[in-house]
C-alpha positions in Angstrom: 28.0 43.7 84.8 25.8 42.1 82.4 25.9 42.9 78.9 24.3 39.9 77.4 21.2 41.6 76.6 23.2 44.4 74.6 24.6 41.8 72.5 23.6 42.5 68.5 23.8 39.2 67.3 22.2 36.2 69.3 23.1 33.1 67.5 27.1 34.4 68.2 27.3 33.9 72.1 30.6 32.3 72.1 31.7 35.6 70.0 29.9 37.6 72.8 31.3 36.1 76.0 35.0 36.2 74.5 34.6 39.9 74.1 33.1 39.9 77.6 36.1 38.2 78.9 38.7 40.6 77.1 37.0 43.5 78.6 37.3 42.6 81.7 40.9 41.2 81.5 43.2 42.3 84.3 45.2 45.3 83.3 42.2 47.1 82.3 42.0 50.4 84.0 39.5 52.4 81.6 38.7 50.5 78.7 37.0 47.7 80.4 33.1 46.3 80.6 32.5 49.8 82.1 33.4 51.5 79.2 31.8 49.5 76.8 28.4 50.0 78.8 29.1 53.7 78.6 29.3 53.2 75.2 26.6 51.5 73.9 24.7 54.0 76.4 25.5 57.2 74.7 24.4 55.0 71.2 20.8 55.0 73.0 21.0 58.0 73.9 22.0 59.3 70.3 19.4 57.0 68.7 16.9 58.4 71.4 17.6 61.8 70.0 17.1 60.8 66.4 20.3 60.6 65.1 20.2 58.0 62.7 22.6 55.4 62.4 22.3 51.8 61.1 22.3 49.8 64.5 23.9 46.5 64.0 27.5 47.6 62.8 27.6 50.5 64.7 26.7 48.4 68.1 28.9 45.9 66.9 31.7 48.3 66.1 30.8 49.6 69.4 31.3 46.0 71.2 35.1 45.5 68.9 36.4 49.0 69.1 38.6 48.2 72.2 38.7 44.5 72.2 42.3 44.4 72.0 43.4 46.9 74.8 47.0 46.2 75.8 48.4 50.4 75.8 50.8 49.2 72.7 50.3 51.1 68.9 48.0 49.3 66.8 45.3 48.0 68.8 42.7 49.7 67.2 43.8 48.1 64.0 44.0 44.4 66.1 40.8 44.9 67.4 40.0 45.6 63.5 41.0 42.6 62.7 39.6 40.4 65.1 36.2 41.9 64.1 36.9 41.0 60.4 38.0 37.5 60.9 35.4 36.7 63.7 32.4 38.2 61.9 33.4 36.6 58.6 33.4 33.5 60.5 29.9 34.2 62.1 28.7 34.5 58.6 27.7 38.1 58.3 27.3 39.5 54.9 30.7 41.2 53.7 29.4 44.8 53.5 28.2 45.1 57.7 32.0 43.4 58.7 33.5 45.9 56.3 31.6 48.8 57.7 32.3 47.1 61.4 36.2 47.4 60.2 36.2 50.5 59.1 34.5 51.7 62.0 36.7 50.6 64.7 39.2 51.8 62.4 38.0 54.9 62.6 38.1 55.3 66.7 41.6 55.9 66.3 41.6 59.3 65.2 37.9 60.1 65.6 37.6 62.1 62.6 34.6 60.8 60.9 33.5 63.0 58.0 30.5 65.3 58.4 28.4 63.1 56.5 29.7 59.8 58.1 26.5 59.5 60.4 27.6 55.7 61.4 31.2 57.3 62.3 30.1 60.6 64.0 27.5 58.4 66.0 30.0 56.1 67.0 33.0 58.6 67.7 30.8 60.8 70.1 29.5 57.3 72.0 33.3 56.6 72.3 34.4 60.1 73.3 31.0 60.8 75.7 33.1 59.8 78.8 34.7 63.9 78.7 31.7 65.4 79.3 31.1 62.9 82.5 30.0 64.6 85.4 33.3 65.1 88.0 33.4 62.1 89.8 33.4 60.2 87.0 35.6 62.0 85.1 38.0 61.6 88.0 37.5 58.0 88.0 38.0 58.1 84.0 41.5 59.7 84.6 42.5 57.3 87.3 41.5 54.6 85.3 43.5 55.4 82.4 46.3 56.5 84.7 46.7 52.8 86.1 46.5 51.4 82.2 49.9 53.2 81.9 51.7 52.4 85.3 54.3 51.0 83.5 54.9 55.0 82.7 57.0 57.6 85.1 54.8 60.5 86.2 56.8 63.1 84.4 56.4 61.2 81.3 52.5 60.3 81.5 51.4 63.7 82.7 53.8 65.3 79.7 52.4 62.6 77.1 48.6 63.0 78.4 49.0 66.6 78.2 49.5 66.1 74.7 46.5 63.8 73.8 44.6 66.2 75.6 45.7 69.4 74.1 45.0 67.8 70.5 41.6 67.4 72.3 41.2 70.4 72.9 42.3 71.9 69.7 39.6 70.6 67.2 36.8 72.9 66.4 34.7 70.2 68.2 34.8 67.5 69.9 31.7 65.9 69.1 30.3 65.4 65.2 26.7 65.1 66.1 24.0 67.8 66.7 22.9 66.1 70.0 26.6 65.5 71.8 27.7 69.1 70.7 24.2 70.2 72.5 24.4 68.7 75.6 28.0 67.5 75.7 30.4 70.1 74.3 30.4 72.6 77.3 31.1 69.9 79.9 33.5 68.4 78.2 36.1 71.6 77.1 35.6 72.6 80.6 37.0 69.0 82.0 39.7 69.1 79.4 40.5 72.8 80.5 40.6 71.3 84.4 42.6 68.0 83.9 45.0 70.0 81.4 46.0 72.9 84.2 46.2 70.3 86.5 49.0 68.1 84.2 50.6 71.7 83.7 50.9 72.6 87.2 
C-alpha cells in the first residue's frame, strides 16, 4: 500500500517511511497501513462534505494517532510523544505540533467538544471503520481479535463487550453533521450485531 502521496509534509520522508514501517510492523492486526488509509479517507471524505478543519495537523494527527500500537495503556499518549519530539525536530512551528499532540491525545477517549471541529473531524475519521459495510466490519473485528491473542476468549469477548457497550452508550457516536448523516445508522446497527454476538 502506498501512502507516500498522502504524506503532509514532503521535506520529512525519513519521518514518513518510519511511520510507514510502524504501521505495518508485525503484530498489527487492525491498526496497521490499512487503517491509516481508512483514515485519511474518511478526512476526504469529511473535507469533501465541507466540514472544515485545518488540514496539516489534523492529517498529521491522523498519520501519529496510532504510531505506537503495541495493545499496552498509554500508547496514545507514546504515539503523542513521538509526534512532539519528531515534529519539533522537523522544525514545525510550536502551535501545529501542539495541536498534532493534543489531537492524538484526544483519540483516546474521542470526546472532542462540540466546537472542536479539528477534534470531531478527526474522531469520526478514526471511528468511521463501525459504520463499514459487513465484510469489512468482520474483517475489522478479526483484525483486532488477533491484536489481543495473547487474551483467553472469555476474557476478550467479556472486555470487548465492554468497549463496545460504552460505544454504544453515547448520544452519538460521531461529532460531525456529515458522519452522523451517513454513518450513524450503520454503525449502532454493527455495534448492536457484534454485541449480541459477544453476549451469546
Amino acid at each position: 500500500m502506498d501512502l507516500t502521496r498522502r504524506w503532509p509534509l514532503p521535506d520529512a520522508e525519513e519521518l514518513r517511511d518510519a511511520l510507514v514501517a510502524a504501521y505495518g510492523s508485525e503484530g498489527r492486526g487492525y491498526h496497521d497501513l490499512t487503517h491509516l488509509a481508512e483514515v485519511l479517507d474518511r478526512l476526504d471524505e469529511l473535507a469533501a462534505a465541507g466540514q472544515g478543519f485545518d488540514d496539516v495537523p489534523v492529517r498529521l494527527a491522523a498519520w501519529f494517532h496510532d504510531g505506537v500500537y503495541d495493545g499496552a495503556a498509554g500508547a496514545e499518549a507514546r504515539s503523542a510523544r513521538w509526534a512532539e519530539d519528531a515534529l519539533t525536530d522537523a522544525g514545525l512551528p510550536e502551535a501545529v505540533v501542539a495541536e498534532v499532540v493534543r489531537l492524538v491525545l484526544m483519540t483516546e477517549a474521542h470526546a472532542p467538544a462540540d466546537d472542536d471541529r479539528n477534534g470531531c473531524a478527526l474522531s469520526d475519521a478514526d471511528l468511521a471503520i463501525l459504520a463499514a459495510e459487513p465484510d469489512r466490519y468482520a474483517a475489522y473485528t478479526a483484525g483486532v481479535r488477533r491484536e489481543y491473542a495473547s487474551v483467553g476468549d472469555d476474557d476478550f469477548r467479556r472486555g470487548r463487550a465492554v468497549v463496545l457497550a460504552d460505544l454504544a452508550a453515547k448520544p452519538a457516536l460521531f461529532h460531525t453533521a456529515h458522519a452522523r448523516r451517513h454513518w450513524e445508522g450503520r454503525a449502532r446497527r454493527n455495534l448492536a450485531r457484534e454485541l449480541a454476538a459477544l453476549r451469546a
